[in-house]
Legacy VTK file of the C-alpha trace (Angstrom):
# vtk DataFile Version 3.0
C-alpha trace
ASCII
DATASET POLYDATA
POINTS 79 float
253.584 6.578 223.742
256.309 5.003 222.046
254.358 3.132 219.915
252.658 6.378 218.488
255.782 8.387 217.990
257.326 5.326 216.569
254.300 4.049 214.046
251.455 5.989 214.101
252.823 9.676 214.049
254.645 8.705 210.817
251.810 6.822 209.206
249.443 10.091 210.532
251.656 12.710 208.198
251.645 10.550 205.865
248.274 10.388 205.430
247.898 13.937 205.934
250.589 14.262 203.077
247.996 12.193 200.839
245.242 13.864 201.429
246.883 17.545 201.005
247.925 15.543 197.316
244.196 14.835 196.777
242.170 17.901 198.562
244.833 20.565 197.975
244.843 23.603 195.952
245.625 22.460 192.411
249.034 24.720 192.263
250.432 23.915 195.327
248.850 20.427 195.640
252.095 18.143 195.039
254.998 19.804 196.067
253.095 21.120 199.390
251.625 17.073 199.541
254.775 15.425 198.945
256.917 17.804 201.336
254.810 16.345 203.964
254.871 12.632 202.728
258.541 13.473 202.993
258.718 14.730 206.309
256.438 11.434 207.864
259.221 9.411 206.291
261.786 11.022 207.499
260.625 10.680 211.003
260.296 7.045 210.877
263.658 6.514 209.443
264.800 8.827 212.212
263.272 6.432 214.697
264.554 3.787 212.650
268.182 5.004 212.969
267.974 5.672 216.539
266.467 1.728 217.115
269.429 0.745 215.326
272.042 3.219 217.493
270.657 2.072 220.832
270.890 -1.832 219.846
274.570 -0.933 219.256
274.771 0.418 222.911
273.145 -2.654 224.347
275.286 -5.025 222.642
278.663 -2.794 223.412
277.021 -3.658 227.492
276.853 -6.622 226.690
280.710 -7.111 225.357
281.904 -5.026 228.619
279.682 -7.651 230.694
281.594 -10.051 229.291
284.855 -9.218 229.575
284.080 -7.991 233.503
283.235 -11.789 234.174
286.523 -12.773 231.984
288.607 -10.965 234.165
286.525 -12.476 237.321
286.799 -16.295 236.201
289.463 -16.551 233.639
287.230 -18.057 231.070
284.605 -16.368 228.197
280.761 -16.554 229.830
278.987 -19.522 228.461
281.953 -21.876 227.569
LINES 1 80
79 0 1 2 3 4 5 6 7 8 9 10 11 12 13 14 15 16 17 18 19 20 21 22 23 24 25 26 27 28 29 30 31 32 33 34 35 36 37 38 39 40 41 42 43 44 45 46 47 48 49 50 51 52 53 54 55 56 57 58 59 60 61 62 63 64 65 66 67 68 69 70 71 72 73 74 75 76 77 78
């Protein structure tokens, strides 16, 4: 599931987007086609942005791991 909502629900509206561009109505065809080219791109940089906040979580775990053992052993994990 991940993998769709990540790649292939973007890639899907896209597409859609295109073909609205190509099949649509020839007044409404590129501002209708490219709203929806727009909104598949903004939901993978959405899921982009939230990748990038939750590897900032796991490496803030990470730091507090650290300093937990510090205070354990006296000495930095891995020296």
């Amino acid at each position: 599931m991940t993998a769709f909502v990540r790649i292939w629900l973007p890639a899907l509206v896209v597409v859609g987007g295109v073909l609205a561009i190509a099949l649509g109505p020839a007044d409404i065809r590129w501002e209708g086609g490219l709203g929806i080219v727009a909104a598949g791109l903004a939901i993978w940089l959405i899921n982009l942005l939230f990748r990038m906040g939750a590897t900032g979580d796991r490496e803030r775990d990470a730091e507090e791991e650290a300093r937990a053992y510090f205070d354990r052993h006296g000495r930095w994990p891995g020296e």
